[in-house]
BAKE-276195 format. One record per atom (N, C-alpha, C): residue in one letter; atom name; x, y, z. Coordinates in steps of 0.2 Angstrom, whole numbers, plus 2048, in hexadecimal, padded with zeros to 3 digits. Layout:
[marba "A","CA",[X,Y,Z]]
...
***
This chain:
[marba "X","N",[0B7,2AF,118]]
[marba "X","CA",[0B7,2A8,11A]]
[marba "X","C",[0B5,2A3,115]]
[marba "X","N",[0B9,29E,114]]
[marba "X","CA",[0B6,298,110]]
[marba "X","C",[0B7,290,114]]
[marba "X","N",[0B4,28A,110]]
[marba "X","CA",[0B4,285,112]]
[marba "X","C",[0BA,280,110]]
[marba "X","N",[0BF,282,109]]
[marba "X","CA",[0C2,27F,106]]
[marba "X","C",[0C0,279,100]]
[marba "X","N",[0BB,27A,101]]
[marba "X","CA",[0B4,276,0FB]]
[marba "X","C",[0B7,27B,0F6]]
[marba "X","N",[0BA,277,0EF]]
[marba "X","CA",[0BD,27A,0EA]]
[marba "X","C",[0B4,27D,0E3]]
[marba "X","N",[0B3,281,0E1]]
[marba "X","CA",[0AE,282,0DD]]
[marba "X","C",[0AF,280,0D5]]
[marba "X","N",[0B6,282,0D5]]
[marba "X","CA",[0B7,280,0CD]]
[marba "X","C",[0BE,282,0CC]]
[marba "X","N",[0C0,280,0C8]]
[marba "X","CA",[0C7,280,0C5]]
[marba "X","C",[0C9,286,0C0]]
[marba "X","N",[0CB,28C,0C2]]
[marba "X","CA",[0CC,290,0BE]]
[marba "X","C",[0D3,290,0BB]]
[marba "X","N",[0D4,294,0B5]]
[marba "X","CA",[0DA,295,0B0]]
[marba "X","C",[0E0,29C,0B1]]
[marba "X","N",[0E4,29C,0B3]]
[marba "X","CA",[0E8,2A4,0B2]]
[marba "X","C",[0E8,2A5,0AA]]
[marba "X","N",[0E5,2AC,0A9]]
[marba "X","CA",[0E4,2AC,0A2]]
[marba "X","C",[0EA,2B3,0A2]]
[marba "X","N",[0EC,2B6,0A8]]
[marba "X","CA",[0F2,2BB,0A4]]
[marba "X","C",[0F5,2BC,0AE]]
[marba "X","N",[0FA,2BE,0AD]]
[marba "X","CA",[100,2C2,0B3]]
[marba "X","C",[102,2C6,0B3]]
[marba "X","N",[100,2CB,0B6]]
[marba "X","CA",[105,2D2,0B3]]
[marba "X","C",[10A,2D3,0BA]]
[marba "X","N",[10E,2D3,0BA]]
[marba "X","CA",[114,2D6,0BF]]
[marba "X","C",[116,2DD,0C0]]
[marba "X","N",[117,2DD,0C4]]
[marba "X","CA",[119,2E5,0C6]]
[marba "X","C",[11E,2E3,0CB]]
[marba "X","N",[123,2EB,0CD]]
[marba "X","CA",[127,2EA,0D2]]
[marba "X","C",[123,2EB,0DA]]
[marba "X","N",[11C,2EC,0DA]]
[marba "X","CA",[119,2EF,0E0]]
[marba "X","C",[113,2E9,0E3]]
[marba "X","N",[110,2E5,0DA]]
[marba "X","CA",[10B,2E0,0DB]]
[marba "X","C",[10B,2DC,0D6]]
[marba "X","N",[105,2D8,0D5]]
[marba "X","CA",[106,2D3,0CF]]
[marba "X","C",[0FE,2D3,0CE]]
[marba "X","N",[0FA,2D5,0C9]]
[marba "X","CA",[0F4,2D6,0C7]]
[marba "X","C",[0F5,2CE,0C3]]
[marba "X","N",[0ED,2CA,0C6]]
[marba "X","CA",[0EB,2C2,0C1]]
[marba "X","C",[0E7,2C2,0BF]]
[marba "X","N",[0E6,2C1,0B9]]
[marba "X","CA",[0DF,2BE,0B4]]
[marba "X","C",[0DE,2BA,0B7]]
[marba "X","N",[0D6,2B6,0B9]]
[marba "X","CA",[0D5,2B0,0B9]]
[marba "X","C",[0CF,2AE,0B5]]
[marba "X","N",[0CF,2A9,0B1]]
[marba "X","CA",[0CB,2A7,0AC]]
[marba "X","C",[0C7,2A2,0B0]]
[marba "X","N",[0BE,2A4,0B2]]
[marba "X","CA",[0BA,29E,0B7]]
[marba "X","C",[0B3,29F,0B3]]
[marba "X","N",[0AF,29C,0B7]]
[marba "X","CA",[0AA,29C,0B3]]
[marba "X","C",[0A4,29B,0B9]]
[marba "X","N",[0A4,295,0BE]]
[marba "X","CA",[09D,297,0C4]]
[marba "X","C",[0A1,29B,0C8]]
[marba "X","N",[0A8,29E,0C9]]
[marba "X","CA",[0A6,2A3,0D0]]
[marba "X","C",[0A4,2AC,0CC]]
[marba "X","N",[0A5,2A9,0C8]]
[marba "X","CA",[0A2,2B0,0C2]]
[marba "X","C",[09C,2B2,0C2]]
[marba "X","N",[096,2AD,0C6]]
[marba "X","CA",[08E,2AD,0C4]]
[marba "X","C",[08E,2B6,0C9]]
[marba "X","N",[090,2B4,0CF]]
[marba "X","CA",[08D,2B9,0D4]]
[marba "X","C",[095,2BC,0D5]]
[marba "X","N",[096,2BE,0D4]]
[marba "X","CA",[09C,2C1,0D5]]
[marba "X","C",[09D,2C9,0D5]]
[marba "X","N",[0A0,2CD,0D9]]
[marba "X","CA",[09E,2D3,0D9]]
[marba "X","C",[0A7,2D8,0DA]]
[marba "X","N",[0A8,2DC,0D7]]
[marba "X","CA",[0B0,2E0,0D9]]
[marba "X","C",[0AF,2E0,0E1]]
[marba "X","N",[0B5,2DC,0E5]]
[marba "X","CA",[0B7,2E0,0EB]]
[marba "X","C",[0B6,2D7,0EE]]
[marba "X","N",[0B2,2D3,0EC]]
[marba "X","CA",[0AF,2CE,0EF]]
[marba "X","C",[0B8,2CA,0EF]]
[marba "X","N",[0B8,2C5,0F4]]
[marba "X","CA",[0BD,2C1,0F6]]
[marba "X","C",[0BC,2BB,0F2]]
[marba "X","N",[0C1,2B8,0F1]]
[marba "X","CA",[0C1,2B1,0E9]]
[marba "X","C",[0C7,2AD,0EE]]
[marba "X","N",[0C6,2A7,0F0]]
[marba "X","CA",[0CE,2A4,0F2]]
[marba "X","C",[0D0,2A0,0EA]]
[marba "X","N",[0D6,2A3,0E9]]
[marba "X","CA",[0D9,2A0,0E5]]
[marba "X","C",[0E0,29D,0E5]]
[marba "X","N",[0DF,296,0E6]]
[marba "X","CA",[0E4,290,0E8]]
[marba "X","C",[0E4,292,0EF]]
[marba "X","N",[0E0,294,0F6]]
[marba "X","CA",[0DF,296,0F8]]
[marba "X","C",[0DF,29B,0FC]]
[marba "X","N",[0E3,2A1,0F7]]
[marba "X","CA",[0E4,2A6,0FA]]
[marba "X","C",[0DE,2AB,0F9]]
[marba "X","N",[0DE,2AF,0FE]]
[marba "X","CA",[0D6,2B4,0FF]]
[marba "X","C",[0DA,2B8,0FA]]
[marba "X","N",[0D5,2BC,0F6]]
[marba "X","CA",[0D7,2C0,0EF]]
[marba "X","C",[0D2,2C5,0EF]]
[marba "X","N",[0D2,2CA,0EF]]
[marba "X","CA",[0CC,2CE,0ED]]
[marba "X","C",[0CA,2CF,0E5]]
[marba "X","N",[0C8,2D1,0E4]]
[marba "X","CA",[0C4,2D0,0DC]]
[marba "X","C",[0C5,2D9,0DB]]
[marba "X","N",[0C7,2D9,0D5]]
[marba "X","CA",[0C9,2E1,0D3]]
[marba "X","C",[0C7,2E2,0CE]]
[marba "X","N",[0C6,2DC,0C8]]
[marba "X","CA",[0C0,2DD,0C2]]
[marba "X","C",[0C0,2D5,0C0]]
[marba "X","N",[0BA,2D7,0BB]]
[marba "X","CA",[0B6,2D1,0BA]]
[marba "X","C",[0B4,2D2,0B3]]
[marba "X","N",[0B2,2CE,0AF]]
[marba "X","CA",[0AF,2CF,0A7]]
[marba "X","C",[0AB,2C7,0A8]]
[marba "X","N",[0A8,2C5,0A1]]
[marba "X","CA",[0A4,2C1,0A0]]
[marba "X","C",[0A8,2B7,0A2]]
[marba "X","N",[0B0,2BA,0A2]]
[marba "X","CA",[0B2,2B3,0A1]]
[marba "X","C",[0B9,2B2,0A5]]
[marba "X","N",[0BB,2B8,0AA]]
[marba "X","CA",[0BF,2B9,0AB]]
[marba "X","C",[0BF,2BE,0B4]]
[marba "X","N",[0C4,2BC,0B8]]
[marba "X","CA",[0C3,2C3,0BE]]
[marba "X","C",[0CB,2C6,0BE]]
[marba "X","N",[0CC,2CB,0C3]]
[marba "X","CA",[0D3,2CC,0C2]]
[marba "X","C",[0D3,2CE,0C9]]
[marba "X","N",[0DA,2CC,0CD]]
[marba "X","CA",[0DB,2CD,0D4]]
[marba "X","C",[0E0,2CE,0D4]]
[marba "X","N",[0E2,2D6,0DA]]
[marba "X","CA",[0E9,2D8,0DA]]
[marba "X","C",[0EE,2D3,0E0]]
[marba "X","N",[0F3,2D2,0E0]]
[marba "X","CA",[0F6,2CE,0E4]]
[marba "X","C",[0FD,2D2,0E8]]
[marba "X","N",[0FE,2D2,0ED]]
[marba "X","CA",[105,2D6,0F0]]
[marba "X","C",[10B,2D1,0ED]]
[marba "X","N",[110,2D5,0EF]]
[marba "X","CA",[114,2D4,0EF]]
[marba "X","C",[115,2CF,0F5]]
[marba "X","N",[114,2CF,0FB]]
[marba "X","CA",[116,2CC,102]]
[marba "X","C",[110,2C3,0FF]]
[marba "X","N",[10D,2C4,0FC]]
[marba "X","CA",[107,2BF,0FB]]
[marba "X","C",[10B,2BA,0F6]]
[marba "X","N",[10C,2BE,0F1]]
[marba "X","CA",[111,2BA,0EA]]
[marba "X","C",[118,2B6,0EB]]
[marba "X","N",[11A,2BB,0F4]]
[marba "X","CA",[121,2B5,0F4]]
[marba "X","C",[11F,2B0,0F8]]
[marba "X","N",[11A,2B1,0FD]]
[marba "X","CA",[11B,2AD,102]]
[marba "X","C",[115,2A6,102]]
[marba "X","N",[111,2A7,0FB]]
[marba "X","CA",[10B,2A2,0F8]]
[marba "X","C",[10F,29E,0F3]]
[marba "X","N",[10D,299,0EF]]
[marba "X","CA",[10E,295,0EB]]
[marba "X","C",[10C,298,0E4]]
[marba "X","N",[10A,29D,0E5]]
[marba "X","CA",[107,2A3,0DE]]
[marba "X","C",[10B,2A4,0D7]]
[marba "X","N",[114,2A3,0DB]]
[marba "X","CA",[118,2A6,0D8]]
[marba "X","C",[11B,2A1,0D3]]
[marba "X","N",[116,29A,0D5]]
[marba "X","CA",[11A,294,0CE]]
[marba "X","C",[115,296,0C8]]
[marba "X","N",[10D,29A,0CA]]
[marba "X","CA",[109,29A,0C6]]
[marba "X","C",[10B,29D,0BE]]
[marba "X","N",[107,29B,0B8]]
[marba "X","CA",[108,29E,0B2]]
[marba "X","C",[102,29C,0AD]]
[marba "X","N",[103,2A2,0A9]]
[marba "X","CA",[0FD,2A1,0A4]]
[marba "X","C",[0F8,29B,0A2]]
[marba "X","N",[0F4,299,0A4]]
[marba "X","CA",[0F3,290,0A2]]
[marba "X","C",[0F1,28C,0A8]]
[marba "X","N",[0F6,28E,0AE]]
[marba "X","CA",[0F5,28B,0B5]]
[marba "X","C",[0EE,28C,0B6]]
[marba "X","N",[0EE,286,0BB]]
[marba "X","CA",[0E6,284,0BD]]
[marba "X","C",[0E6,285,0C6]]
[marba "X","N",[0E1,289,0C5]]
[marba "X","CA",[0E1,28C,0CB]]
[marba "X","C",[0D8,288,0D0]]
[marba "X","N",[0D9,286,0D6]]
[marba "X","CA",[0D3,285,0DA]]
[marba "X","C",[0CF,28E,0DC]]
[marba "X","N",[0C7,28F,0DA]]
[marba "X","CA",[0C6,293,0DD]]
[marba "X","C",[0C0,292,0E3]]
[marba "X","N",[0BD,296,0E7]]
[marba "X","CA",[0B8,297,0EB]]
[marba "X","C",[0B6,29E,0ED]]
[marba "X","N",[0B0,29F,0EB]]
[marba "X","CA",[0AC,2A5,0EF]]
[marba "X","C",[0AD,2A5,0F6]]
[marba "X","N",[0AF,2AA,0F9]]
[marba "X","CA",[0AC,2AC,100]]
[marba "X","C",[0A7,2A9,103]]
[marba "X","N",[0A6,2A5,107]]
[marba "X","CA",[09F,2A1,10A]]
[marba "X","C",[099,2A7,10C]]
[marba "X","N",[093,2A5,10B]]
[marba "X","CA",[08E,2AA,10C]]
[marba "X","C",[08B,2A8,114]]
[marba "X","N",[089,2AE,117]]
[marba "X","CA",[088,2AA,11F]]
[marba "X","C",[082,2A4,11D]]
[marba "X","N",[07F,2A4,118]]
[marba "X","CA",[078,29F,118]]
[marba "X","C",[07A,298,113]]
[marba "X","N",[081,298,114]]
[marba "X","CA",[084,291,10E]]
[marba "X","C",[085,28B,114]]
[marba "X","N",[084,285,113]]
[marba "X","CA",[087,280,116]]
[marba "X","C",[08C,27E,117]]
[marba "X","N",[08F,27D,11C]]
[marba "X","CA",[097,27E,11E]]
[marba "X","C",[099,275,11D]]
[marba "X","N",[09B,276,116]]
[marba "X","CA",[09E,26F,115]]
[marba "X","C",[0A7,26D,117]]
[marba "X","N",[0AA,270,116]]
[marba "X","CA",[0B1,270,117]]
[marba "X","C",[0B3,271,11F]]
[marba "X","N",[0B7,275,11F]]
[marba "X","CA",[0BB,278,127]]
[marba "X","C",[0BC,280,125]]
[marba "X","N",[0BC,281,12B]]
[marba "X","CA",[0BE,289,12B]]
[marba "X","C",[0C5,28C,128]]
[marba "X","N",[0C5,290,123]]
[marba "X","CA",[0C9,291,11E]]
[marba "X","C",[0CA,299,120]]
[marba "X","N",[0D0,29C,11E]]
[marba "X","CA",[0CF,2A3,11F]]
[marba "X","C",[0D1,2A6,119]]
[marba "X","N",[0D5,2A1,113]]
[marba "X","CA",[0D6,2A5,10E]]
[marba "X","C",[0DF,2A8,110]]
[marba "X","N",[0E1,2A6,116]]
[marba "X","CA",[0E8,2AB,119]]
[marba "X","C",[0EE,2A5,11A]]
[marba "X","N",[0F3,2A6,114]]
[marba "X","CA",[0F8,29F,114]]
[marba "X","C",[0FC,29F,118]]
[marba "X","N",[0FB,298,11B]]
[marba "X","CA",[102,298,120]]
[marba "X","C",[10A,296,120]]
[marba "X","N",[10A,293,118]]
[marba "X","CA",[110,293,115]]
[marba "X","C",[10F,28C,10F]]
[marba "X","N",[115,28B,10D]]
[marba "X","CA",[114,286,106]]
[marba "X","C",[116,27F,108]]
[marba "X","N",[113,27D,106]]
[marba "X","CA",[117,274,106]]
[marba "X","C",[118,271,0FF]]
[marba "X","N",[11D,26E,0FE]]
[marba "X","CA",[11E,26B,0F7]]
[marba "X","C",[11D,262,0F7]]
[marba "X","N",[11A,262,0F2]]
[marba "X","CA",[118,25C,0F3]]
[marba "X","C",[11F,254,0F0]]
[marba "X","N",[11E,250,0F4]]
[marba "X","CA",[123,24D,0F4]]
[marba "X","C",[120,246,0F0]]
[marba "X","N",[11C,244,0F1]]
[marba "X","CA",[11A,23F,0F0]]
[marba "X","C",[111,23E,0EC]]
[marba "X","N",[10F,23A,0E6]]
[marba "X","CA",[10B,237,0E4]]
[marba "X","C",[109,230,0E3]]
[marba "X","N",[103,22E,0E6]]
[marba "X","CA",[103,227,0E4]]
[marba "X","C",[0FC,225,0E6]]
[marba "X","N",[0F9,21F,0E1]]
[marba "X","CA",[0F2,21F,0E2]]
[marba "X","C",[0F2,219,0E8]]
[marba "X","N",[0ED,21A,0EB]]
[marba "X","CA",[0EB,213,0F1]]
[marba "X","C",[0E1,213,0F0]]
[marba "X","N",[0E3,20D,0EE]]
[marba "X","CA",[0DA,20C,0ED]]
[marba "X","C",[0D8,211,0E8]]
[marba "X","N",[0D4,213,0E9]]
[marba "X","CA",[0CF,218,0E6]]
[marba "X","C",[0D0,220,0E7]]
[marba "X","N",[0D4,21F,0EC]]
[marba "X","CA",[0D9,225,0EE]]
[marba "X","C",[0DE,227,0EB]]
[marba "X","N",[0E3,22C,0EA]]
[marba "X","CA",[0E8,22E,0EA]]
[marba "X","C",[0ED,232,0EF]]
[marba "X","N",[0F0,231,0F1]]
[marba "X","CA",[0F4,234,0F8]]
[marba "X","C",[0FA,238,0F6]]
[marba "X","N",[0FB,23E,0F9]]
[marba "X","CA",[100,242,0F7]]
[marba "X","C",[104,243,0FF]]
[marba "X","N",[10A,244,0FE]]
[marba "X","CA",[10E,244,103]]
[marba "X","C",[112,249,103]]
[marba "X","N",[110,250,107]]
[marba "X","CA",[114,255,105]]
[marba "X","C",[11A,257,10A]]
[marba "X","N",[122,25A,10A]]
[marba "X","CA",[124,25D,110]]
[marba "X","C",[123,265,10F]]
[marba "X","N",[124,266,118]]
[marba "X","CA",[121,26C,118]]
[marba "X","C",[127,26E,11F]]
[marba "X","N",[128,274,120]]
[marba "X","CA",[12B,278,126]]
[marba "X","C",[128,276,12C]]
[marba "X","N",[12C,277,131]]
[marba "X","CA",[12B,274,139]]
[marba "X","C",[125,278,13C]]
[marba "X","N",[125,281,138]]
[marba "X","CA",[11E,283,13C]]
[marba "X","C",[118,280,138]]
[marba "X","N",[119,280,134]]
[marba "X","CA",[113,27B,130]]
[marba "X","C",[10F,275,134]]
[marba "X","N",[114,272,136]]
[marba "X","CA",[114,26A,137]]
[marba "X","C",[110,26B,140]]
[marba "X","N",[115,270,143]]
[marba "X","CA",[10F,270,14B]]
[marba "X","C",[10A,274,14A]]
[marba "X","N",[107,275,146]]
[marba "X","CA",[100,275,146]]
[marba "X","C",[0FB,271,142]]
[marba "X","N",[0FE,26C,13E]]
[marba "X","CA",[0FA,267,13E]]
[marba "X","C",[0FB,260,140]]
[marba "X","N",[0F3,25C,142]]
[marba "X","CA",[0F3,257,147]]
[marba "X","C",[0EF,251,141]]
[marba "X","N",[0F0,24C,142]]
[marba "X","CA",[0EF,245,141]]
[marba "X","C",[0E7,246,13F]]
[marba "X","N",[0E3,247,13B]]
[marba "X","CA",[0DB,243,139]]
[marba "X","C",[0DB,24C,139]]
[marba "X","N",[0DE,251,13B]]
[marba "X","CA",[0DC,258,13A]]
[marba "X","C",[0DB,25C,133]]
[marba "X","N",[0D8,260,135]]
[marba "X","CA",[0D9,265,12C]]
[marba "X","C",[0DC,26A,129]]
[marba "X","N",[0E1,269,123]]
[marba "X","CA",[0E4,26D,11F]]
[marba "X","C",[0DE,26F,11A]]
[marba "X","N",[0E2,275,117]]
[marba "X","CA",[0E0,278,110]]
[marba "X","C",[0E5,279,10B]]
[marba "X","N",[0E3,275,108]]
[marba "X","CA",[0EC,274,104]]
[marba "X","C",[0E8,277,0FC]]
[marba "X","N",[0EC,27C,0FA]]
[marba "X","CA",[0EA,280,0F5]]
[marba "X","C",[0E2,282,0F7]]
[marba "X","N",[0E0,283,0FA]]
[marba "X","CA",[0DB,285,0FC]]
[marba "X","C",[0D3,27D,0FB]]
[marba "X","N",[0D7,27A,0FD]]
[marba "X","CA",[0D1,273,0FE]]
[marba "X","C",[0D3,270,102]]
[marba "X","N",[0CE,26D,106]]
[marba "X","CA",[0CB,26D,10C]]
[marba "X","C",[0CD,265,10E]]
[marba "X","N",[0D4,264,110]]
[marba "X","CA",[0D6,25B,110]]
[marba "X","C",[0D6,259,119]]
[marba "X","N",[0D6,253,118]]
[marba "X","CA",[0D7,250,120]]
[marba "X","C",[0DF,24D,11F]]
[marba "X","N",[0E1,24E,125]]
[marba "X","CA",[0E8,24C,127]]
[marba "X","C",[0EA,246,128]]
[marba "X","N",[0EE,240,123]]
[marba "X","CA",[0EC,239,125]]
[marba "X","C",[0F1,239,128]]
[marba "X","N",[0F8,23C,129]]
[marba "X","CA",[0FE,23B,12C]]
[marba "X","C",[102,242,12C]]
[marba "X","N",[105,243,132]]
[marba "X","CA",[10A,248,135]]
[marba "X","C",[111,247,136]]
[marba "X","N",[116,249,135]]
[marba "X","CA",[11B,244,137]]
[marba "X","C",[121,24B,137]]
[marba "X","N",[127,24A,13B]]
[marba "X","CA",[12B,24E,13A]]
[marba "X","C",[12E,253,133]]
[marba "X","N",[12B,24E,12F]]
[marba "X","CA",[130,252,129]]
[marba "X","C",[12A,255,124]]
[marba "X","N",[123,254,125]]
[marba "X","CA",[11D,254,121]]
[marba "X","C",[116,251,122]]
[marba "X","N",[115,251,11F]]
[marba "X","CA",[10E,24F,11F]]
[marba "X","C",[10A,24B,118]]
[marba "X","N",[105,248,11A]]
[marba "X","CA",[100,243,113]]
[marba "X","C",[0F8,246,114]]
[marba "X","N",[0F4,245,10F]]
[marba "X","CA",[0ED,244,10E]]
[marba "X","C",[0EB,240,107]]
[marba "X","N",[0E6,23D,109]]
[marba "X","CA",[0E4,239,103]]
[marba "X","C",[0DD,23D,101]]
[marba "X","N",[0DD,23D,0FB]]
[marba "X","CA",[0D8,241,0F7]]
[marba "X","C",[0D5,23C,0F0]]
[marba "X","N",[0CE,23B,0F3]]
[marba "X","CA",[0C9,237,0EF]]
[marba "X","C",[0C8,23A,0E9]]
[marba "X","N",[0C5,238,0E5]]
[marba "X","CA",[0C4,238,0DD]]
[marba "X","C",[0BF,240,0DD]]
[marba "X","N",[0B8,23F,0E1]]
[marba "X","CA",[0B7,246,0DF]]
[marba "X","C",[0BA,24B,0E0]]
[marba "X","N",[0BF,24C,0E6]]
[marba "X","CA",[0C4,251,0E8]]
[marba "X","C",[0C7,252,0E2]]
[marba "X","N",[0CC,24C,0DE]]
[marba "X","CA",[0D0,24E,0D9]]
[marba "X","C",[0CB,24F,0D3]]
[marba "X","N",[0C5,24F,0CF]]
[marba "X","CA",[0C1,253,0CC]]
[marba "X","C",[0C0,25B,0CB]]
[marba "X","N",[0C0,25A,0D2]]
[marba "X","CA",[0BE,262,0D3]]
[marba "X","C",[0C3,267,0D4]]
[marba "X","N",[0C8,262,0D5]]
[marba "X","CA",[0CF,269,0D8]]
[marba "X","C",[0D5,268,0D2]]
[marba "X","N",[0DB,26D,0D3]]
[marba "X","CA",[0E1,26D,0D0]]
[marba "X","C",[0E4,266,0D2]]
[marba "X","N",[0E3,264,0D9]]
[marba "X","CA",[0E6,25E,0DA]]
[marba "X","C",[0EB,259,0D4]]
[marba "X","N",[0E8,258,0D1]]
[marba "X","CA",[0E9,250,0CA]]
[marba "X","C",[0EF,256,0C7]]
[marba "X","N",[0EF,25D,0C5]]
[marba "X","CA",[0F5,25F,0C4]]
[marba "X","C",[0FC,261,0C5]]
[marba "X","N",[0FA,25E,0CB]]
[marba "X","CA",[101,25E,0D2]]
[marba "X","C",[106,25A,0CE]]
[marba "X","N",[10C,25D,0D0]]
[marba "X","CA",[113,253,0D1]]
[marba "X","C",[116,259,0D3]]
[marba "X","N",[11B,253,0D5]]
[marba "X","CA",[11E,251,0DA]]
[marba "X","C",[123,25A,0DC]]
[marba "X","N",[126,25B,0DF]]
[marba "X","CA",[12A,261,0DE]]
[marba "X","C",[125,269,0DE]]
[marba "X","N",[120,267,0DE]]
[marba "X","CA",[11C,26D,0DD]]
[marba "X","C",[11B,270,0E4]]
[marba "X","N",[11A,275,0E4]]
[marba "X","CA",[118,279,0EA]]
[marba "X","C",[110,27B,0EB]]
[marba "X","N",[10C,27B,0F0]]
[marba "X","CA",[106,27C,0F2]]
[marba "X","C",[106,281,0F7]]
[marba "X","N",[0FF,284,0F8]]
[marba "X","CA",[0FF,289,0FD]]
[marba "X","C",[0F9,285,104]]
[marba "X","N",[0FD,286,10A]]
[marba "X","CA",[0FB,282,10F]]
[marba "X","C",[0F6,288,114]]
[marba "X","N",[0F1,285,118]]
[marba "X","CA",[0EE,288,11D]]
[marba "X","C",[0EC,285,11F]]
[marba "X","N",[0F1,286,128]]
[marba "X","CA",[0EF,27F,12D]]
[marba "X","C",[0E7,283,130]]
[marba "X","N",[0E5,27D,133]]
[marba "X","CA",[0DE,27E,137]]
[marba "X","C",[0DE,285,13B]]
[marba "X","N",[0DB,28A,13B]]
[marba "X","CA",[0DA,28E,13D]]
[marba "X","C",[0D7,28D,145]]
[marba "X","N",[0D4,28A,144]]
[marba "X","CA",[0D1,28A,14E]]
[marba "X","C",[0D7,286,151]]
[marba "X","N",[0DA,280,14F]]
[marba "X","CA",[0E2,27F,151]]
[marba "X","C",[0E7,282,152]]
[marba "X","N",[0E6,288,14E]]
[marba "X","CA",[0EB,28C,151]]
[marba "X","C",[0E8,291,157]]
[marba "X","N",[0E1,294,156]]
[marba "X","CA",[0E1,298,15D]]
[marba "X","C",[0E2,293,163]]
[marba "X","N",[0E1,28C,162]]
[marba "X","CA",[0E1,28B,169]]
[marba "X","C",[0E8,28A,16A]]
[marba "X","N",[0EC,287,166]]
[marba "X","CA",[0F4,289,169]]
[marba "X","C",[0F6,28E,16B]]
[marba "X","N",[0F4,297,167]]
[marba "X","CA",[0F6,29B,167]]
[marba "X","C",[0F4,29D,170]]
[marba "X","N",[0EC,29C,173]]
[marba "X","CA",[0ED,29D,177]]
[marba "X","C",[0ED,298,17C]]
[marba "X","N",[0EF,292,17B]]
[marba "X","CA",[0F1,28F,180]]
[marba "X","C",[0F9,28E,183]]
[marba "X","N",[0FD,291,17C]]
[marba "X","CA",[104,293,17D]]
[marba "X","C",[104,29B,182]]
[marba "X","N",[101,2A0,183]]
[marba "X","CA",[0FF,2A5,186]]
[marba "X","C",[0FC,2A3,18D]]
[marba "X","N",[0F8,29E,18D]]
[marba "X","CA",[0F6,29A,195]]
[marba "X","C",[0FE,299,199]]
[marba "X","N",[101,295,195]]
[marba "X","CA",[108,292,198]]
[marba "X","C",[10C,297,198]]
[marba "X","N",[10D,29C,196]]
[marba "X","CA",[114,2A1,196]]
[marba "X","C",[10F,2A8,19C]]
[marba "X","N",[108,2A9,19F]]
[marba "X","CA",[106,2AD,1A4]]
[marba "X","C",[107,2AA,1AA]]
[marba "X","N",[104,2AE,1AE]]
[marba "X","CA",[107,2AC,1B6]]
[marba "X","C",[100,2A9,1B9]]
[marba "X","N",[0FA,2A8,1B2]]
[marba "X","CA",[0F4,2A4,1B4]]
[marba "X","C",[0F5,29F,1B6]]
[marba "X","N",[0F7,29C,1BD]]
[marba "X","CA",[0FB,293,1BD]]
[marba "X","C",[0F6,290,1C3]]
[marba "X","N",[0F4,28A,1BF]]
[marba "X","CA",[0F2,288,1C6]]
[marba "X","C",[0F3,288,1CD]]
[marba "X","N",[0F7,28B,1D0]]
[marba "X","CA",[0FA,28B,1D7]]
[marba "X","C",[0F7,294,1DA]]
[marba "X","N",[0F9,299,1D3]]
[marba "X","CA",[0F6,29E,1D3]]
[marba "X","C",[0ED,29F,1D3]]
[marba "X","N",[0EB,29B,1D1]]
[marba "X","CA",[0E2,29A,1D1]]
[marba "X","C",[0E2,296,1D8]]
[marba "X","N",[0E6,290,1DA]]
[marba "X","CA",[0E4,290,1E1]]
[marba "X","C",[0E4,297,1E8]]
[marba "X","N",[0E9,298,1E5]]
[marba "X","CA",[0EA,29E,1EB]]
[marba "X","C",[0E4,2A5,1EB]]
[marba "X","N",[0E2,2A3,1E7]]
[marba "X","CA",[0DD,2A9,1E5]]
[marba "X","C",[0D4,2A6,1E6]]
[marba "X","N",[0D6,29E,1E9]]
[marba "X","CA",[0CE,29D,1EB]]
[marba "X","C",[0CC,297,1E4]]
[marba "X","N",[0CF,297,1E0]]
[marba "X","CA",[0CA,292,1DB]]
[marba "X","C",[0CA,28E,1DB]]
***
C-alpha cells in the first residue's frame, strides 16, 4: 500500500530485456536508507518488488504483462523516475489509498501555467474516465493529484510548485504517456453497486420479505 506522496526522484541507470521479462536498475538514494530484497518500491507508480540493491542503486524484475500495459515501456537509461516505499502501518497517511496496481495510461495533451500552478490536461480511454469524478483522486505516475476536471474525452489536475520539485512532473510534454490509478475505494463502491443492480436484491423483493 502507498499514499502517492513521491519520496525522491530516482535515475534508470541500466534495462535489460528479455523475451520472458525486463530486469531495471534504478539509481536512488533515500528509499535505499531502509530498504531490504523482496520489499515493494512504487515506481512511476507501479508496485515492483526489490530483487537487489547496492550502496547507490536497487534492481526490480518487471513482467512482460507489466511492461506493455504501463508507461514503462517509453523508459530509458537517464529517465527519471518518481519513487515510494511501501507505507509502514505506523506512517501518517498523507496522500489517498494507492495500491501500486495500473489501471491503464493517459497521454498528456496539454501544459500551461495558471498562477503559481501548472495544469496539465491529459486524454485517457472511456474506462478510465468512469471512474474518475470531479475534486476526486488520481495517481498519475504514482502521485497523489486531485481531479479538477472530468469530461468526455479526458481529464485535468493542477499541480503546485512543491508537487512539481519533488516529482518527474516538470519532465513531462506534451505527447508523453503516464501510468494512471483511479481511486481504489471508487471503484469498489461501483463494482458493488453495479452487482446491487444486476441481483434480484430489489426493493419490492425486501418488501415482500418484511423490511
Amino acid at each position: 500500500m502507498f499514499t502517492g506522496l513521491i519520496e525522491e526522484v530516482g535515475k534508470i541507470k541500466a534495462i535489460k530485456k528479455s523475451s520472458r521479462a525486463c530486469v531495471v536498475q534504478i539509481g536512488a538514494a533515500k528509499v535505499l536508507e531502509e530498504i531490504q530484497v523482496g520489499d515493494s518500491v512504487a515506481v512511476n507508480g507501479i508496485c515492483l518488488t526489490v530483487t537487489d540493491f547496492d550502496r547507490s542503486s536497487f534492481t526490480v524484475d518487471v513482467m512482460p504483462q507489466t511492461w506493455q500495459m504501463t508507461a514503462l515501456a517509453q523508459l530509458e537509461r537517464g529517465s527519471s523516475v518518481n519513487l515510494e516505499q511501501a507505507m509502514a502501518a505506523s506512517d501518517r497517511f498523507g496522500g489517498h489509498f494507492v495500491s501500486g496496481h495500473i489501471d491503464g495510461k493517459a497521454q498528456v495533451q496539454a501544459i500551461r501555467p495558471q498562477g503559481n500552478a501548472v495544469v496539465y490536461d491529459f486524454r485517457a480511454g472511456k474506462a478510465l474516465l468512469d471512474d474518475m469524478v470531479n475534486q476526486g483522486s488520481v495517481a498519475i505516475d504514482g502521485i497523489s493529484l486531485t481531479l479538477v476536471q472530468v469530461d468526455q474525452g479526458g481529464f485535468r489536475v493542477s499541480v503546485i510548485p512543491h508537487t512539481l520539485d519533488q516529482t518527474n512532473l516538470p519532465q513531462k510534454k506534451v505527447g508523453d504517456w503516464v501510468n494512471i490509478e483511479t481511486d481504489m475505494i471508487g471503484k469498489y463502491v461501483k463494482r458493488f453497486m453495479a452487482k446491487a443492480e444486476s441481483s434480484d436484491l430489489t426493493e419490492a423483493y425486501l418488501r415482500e420479505q418484511g423490511f
